[in-house]
C-alpha positions as CSV (number, residue, x, y, z in Angstrom):
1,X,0.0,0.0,0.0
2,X,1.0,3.4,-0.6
3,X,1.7,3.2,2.9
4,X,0.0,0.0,3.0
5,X,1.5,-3.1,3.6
6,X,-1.0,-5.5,1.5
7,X,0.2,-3.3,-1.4
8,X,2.4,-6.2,-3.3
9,X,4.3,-4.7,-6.3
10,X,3.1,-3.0,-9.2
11,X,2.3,-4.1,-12.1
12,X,2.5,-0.5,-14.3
13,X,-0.1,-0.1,-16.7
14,X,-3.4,-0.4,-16.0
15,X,-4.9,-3.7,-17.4
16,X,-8.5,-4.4,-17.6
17,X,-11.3,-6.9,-17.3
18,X,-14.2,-7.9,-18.5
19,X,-16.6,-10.7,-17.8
20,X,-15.4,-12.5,-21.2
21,X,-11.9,-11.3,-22.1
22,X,-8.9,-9.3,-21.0
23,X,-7.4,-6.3,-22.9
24,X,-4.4,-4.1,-22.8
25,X,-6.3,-1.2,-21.5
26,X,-9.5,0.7,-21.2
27,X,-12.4,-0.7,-20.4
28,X,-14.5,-3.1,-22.9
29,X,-18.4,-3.9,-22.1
30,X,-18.2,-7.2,-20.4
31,X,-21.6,-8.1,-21.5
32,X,-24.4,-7.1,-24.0
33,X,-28.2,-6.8,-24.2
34,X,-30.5,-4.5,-24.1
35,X,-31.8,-2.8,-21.0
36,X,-29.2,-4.2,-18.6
37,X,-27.7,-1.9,-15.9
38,X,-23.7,-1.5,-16.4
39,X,-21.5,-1.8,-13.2
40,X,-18.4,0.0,-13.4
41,X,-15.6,-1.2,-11.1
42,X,-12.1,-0.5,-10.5
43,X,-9.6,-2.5,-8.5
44,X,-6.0,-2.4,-7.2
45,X,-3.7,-5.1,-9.3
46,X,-2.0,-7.2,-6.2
47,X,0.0,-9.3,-8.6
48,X,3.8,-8.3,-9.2
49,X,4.0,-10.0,-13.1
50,X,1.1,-10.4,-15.8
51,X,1.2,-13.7,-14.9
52,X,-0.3,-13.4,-11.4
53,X,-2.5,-10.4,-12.2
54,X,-5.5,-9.6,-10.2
55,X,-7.3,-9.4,-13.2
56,X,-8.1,-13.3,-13.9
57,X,-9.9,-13.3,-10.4
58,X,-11.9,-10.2,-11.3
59,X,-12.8,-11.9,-14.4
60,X,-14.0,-15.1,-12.8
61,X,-15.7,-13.1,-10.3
62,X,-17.4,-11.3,-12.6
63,X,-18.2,-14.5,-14.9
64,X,-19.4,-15.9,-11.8
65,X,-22.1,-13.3,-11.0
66,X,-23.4,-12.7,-14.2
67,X,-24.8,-16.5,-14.4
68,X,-26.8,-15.3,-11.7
69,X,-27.6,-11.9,-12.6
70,X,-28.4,-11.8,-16.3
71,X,-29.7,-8.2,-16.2
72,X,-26.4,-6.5,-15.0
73,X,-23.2,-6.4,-16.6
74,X,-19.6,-5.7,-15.0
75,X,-16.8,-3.9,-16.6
76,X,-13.4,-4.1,-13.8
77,X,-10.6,-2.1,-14.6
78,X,-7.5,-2.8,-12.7
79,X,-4.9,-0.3,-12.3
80,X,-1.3,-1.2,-10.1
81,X,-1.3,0.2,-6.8
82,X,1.3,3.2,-7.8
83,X,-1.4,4.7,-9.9
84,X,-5.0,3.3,-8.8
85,X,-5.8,5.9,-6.0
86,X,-4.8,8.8,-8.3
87,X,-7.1,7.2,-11.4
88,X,-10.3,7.0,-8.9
89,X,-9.7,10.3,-7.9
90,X,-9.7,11.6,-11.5
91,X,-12.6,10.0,-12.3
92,X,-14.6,11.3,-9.0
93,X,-13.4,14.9,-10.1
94,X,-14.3,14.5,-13.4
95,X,-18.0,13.3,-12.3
96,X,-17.4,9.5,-13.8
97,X,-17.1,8.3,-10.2
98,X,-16.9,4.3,-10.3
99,X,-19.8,2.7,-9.1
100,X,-17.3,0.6,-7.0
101,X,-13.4,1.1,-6.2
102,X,-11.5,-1.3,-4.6
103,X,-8.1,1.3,-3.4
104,X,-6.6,2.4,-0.5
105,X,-8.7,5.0,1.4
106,X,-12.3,5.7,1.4
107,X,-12.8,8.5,4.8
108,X,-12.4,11.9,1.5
109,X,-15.2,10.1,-0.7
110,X,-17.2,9.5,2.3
111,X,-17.0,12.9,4.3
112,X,-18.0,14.5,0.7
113,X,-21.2,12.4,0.9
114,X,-20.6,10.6,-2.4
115,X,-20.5,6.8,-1.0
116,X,-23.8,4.3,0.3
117,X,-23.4,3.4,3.4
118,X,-23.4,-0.6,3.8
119,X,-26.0,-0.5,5.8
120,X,-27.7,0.6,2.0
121,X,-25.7,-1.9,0.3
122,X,-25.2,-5.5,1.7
123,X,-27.5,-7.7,3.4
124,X,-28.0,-8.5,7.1
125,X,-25.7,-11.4,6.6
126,X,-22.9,-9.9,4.2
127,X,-22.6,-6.9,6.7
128,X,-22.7,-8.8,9.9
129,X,-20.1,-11.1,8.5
130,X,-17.0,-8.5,8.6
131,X,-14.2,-9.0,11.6
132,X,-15.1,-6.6,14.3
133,X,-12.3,-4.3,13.9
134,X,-11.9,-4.5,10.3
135,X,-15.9,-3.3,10.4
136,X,-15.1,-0.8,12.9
137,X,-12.3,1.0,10.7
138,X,-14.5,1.3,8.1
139,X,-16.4,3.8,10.0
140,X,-17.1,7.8,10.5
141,X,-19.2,8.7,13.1
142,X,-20.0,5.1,13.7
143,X,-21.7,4.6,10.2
144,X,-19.3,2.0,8.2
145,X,-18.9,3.5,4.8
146,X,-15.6,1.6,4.3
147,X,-15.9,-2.5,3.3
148,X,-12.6,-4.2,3.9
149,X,-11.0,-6.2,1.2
150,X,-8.3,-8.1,2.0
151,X,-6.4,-7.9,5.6
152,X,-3.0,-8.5,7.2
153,X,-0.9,-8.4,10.2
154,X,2.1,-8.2,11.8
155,X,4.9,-11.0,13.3
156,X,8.1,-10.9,14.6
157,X,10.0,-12.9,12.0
158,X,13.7,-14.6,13.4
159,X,16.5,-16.6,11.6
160,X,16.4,-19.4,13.3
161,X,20.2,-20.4,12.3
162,X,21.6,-17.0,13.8
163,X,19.2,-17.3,17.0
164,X,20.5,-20.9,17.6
165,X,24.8,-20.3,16.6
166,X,24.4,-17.3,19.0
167,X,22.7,-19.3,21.7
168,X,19.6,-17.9,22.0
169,X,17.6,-20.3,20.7
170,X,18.5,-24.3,22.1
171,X,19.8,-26.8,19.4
172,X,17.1,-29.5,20.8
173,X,14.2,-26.5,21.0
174,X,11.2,-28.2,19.5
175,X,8.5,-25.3,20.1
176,X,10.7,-22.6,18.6
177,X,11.5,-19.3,20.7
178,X,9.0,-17.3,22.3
179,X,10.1,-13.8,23.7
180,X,7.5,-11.9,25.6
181,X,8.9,-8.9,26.8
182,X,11.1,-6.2,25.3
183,X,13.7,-7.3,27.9
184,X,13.9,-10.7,26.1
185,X,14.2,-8.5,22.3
186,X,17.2,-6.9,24.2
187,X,18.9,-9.3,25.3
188,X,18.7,-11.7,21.9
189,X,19.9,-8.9,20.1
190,X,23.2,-8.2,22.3
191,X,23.3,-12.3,21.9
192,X,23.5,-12.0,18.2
193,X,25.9,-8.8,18.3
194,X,28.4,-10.8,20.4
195,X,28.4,-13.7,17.6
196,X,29.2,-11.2,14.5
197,X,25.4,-11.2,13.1
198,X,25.3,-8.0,10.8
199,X,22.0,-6.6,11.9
200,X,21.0,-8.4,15.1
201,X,17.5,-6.2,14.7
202,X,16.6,-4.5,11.8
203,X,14.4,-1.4,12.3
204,X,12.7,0.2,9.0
205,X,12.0,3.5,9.8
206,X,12.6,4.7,6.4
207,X,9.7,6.2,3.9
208,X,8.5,2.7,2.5
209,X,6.6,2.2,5.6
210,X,7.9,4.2,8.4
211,X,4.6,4.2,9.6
212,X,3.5,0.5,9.9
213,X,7.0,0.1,12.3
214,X,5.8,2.8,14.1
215,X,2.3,1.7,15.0
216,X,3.8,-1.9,15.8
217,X,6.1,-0.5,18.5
218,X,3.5,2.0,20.1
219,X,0.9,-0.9,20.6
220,X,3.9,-3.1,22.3
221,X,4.4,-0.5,24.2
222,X,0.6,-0.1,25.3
223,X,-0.2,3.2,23.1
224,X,-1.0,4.2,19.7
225,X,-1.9,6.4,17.2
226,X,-5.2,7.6,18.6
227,X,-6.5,6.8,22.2
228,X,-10.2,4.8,23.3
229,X,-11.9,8.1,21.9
230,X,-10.1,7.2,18.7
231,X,-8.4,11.1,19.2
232,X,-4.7,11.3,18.0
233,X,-2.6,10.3,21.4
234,X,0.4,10.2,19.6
235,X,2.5,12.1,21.6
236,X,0.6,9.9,24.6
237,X,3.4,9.1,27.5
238,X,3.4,5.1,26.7
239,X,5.2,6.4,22.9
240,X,7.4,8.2,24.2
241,X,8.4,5.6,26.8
242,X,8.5,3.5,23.5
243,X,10.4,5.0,21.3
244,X,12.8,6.5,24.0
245,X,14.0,2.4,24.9
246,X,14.6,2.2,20.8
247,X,16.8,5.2,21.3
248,X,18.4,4.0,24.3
249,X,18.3,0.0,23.8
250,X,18.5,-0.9,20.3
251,X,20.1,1.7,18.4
252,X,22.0,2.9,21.2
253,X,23.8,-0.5,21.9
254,X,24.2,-1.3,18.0
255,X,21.9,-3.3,17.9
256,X,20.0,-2.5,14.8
257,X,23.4,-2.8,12.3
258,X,25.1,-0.4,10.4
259,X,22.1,1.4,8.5
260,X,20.6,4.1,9.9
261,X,16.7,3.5,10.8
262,X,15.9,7.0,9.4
263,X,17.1,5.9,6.1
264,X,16.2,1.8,6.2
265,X,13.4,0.9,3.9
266,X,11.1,-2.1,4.7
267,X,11.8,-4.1,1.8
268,X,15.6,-3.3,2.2
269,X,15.3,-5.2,6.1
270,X,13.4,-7.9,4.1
271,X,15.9,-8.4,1.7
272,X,19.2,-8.2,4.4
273,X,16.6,-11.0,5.9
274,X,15.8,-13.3,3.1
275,X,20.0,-13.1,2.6
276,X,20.3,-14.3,6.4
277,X,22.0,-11.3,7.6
278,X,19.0,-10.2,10.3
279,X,18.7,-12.0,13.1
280,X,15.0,-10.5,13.7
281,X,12.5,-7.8,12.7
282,X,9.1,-7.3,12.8
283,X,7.1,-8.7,8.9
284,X,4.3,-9.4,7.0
285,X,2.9,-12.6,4.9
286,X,5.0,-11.6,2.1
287,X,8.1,-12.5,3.6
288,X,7.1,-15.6,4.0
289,X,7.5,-16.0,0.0
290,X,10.9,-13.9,0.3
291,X,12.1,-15.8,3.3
292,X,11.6,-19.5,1.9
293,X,12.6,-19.0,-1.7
294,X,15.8,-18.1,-0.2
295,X,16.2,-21.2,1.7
296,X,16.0,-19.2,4.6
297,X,14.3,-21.0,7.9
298,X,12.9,-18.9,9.9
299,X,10.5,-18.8,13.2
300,X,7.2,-15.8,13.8
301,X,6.3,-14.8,17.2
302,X,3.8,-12.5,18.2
303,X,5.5,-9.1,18.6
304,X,6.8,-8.9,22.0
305,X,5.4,-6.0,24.5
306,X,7.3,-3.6,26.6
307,X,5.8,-5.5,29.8
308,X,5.8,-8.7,28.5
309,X,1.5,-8.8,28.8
310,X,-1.1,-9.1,25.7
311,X,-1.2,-5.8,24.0
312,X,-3.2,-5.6,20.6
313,X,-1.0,-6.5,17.3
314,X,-0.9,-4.2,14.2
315,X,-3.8,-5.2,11.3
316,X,-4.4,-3.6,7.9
317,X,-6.7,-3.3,5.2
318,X,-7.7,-2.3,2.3
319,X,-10.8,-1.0,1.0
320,X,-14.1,-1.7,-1.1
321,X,-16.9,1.6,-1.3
322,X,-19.7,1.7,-3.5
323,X,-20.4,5.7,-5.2
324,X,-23.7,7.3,-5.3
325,X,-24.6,6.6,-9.1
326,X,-27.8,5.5,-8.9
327,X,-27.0,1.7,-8.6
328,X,-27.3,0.8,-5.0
329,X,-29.4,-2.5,-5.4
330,X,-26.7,-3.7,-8.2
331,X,-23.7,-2.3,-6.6
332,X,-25.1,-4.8,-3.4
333,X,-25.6,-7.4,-5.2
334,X,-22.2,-7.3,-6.4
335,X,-20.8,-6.8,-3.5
336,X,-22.8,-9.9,-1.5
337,X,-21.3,-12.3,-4.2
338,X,-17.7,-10.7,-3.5
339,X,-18.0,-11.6,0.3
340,X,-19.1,-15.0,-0.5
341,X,-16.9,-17.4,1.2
342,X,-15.6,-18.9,-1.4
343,X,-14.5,-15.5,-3.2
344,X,-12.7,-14.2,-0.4
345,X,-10.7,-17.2,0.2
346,X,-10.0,-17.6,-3.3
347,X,-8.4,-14.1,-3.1
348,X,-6.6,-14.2,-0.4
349,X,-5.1,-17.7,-0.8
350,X,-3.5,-16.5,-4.0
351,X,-2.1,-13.5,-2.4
352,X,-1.1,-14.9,1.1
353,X,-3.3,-12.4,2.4
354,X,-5.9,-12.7,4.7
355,X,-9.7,-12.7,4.6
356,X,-11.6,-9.9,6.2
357,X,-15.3,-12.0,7.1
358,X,-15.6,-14.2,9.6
359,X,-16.7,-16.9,7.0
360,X,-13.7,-16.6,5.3
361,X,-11.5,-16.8,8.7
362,X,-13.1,-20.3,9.6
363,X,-12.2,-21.6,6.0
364,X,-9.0,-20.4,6.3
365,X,-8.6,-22.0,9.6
366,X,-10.3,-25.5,9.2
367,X,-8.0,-25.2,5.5
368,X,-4.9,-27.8,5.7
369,X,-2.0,-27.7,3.2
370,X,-1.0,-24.9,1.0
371,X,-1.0,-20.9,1.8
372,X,-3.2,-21.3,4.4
373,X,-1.2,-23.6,6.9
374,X,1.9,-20.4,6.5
375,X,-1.0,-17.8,7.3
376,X,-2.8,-19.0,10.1
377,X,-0.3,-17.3,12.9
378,X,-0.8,-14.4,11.0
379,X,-4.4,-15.5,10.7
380,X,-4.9,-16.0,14.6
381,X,-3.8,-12.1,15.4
382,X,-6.4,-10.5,13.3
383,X,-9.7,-10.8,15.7
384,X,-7.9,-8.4,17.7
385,X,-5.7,-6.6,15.8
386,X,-5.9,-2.8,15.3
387,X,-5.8,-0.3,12.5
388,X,-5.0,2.6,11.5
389,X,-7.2,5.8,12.2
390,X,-8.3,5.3,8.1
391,X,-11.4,7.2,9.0
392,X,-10.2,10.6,9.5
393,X,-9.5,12.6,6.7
394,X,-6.4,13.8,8.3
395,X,-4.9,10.3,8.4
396,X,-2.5,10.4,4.9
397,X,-1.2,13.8,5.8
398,X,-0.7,12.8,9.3
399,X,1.0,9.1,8.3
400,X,3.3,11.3,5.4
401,X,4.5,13.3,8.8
402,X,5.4,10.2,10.3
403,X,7.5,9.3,7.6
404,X,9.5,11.8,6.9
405,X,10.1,12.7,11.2
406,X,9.8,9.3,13.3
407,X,13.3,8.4,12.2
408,X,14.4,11.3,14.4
409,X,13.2,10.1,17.6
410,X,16.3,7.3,17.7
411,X,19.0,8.9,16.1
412,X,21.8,9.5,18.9
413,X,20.6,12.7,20.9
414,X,17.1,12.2,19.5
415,X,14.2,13.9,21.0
416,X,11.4,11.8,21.1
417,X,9.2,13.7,23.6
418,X,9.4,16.6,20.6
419,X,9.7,14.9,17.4
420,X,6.3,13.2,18.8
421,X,4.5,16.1,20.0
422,X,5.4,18.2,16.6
423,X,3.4,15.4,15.1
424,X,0.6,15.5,16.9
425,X,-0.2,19.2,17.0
426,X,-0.3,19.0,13.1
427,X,-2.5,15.7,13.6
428,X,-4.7,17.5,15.8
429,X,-5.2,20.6,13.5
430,X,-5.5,18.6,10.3
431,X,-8.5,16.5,12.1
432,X,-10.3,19.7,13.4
433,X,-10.2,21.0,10.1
């Protein structure tokens, strides 16, 4: 994600879809007759070759829906995620609006008054279905506007080779290693110094997604973004307690490596991983891929807490909303054959991502073999995972601040009490506005 971590890689042009064929691009009328209602719909490409394209599941999708709805037709473009946000927001200005886009953010579109709500859109069943806080997300002002996608969370990936030549982990240890506190992340780490590892913890606070690490270590450390009224907290005493032991702890002792957090991309940790010189750091599904292509073997842990006690894990989503062009009943139609089991599922095993109804959890659970097995530690954190603040308007300006200023906080003299109140007094002033 721009920003979002169930972003895979682009694909570069947009491709699209239609019910009956692919084409290079614009959008070609999936099916004909007379007096049939049109659906437009635009997607997010999750595939990072033609090859695995998004666009043959949008195409069976849309195959599959038609046999049951003869009167409605659906054209699906699919744009890569570098460009789909931008091509939605075109059309919107340009008064074309979608009737649904699959993208990254749906709080503008919703605060203008130009989405259904999905109270107007699904049935009782379809709406009821969604995961708690994925649902919740998806809401301003307690109305859910937002429909999650597709979902993922966050583990604490380690190399179990470096953990177990640096004597952390046993050579005999059959139920793998299981830190709890941040204590036991300390004390790995100095560990995996002391036997040569490069980067005993790698910490990505660098643009890619400087604000996905960020939100992981505040909710180990029993804050977050926003407090229980879901106002921005960021400047809350628990993050700067948080980022103050990063400071002080990890960086301080050299134990993040040579490469400056600041300036430490995500998918340059994942690749220093994948080549087995990280000992540990904090990842997603798709370094699960990465990891084992590599030949890399590797344990996931939840992430462990500053106290060592339960503390909510890091989710994310992206988003499905319907527009106001005059086809509600069809657009909800649609959209209860996309939350079908069997859709979702079919989705997510294909992306190593994970499903966003509960449906969709329990056949991903009961599932043996394949993607699923991998996903279901990943899979087991999402009931009570938490997101980002997507529904304030103020939320990209306010995660763009993060980027480019949380690096600050653990550089050597660092001021985190400052760096994290400067954000938060823009956070708060963007969200009054």
């Amino acid at each position: 994600m721009k920003g979002r971590y169930l972003r895979l890689a682009a694909t570069g042009a947009a491709l699209s879809l239609t019910a009956a064929a692919l084409t290079g691009c614009g959008t070609v009328a999936s099916l004909t007759g007379d007096n049939e209602v049109t659906l437009r719909v635009v997607a997010a490409d999750y595939g990072d070759n033609p090859q695995n394209s998004s666009a043959g599941y949008w195409k069976d999708l849309a195959a599959g829906f038609r046999k049951d709805h003869p009167g409605v037709k659906v054209e699906v473009s699919i744009y890569s995620w570098s460009e789909v946000d931008a091509k939605v927001a075109e059309m919107v200005k340009a008064g074309k609006a979608p009737d649904i886009a699959q993208i990254g953010a749906y709080a503008d579109y919703a605060a203008a008054g130009k989405l259904y709500t999905a109270e107007e859109l699904l049935s009782v069943s379809t709406e009821a279905d969604f995961l708690a806080p994925l649902a919740d997300a998806g809401k301003i002002r307690r109305v859910q506007y937002g429909m999650p996608f597709v979902a993922s969370t966050r583990l604490l990936f380690y190399n179990e080779k470096l953990l177990t030549d640096a004597g952390v982990l046993p050579k005999d240890a059959k139920g793998g290693w299981q830190p709890k506190s941040w204590a036991d992340l300390e004390a790995a780490a100095k560990k995996l110094k002391a036997a040569g590892v490069a980067t005993p913890f790698a910490l990505p606070l660098g643009r890619e997604e400087a604000q996905a690490e960020t939100m992981m270590w505040m909710l180990a450390g029993g804050g977050g973004y926003t407090d229980n009224e879901e106002a921005y907290a960021i400047d809350s005493p628990d993050n700067v307690k948080t980022f103050e032991f990063l400071r002080d702890k990890m960086v301080g002792q050299g134990l993040t490596g040579a490469l400056e957090p600041a300036k430490t991309d995500r998918q340059t940790a994942f690749d220093a991983f994948t080549r087995g010189e990280v000992g540990m750091l904090n990842g997603h599904p798709t370094l699960l891929k990465q990891a084992a292509e590599k030949g890399v073997k590797f344990g996931m842990v939840a992430m462990p807490t500053e106290d060592g006690t339960e503390h909510p894990t890091m989710g994310v989503a992206d988003w499905v909303m319907a527009f106001k062009n005059g086809h509600r009943k069809e657009s909800g139609k649609f959209l209860d054959y996309l939350y079908e089991a069997k859709n979702v599922t079919a989705f997510t095993n294909k992306y190593d991502l994970l499903p966003v109804t509960t449906t969709g959890y329990r056949a991903m659970d009961a599932s043996t073999g394949g993607p699923a097995t991998q996903l279901k530690t990943f899979l087991q954190a999402l009931p009570n995972a938490r997101l980002y603040p997507v529904g304030k308007k103020s939320w990209a300006g306010v995660s763009e601040d993060v980027k480019q200023n949380i690096g600050k906080t653990v550089q050597p003299g660092g001021q985190p009490a400052k760096v994290l109140d400067d954000i938060a007094e823009k956070a708060r002033k963007a969200d009054a506005q």
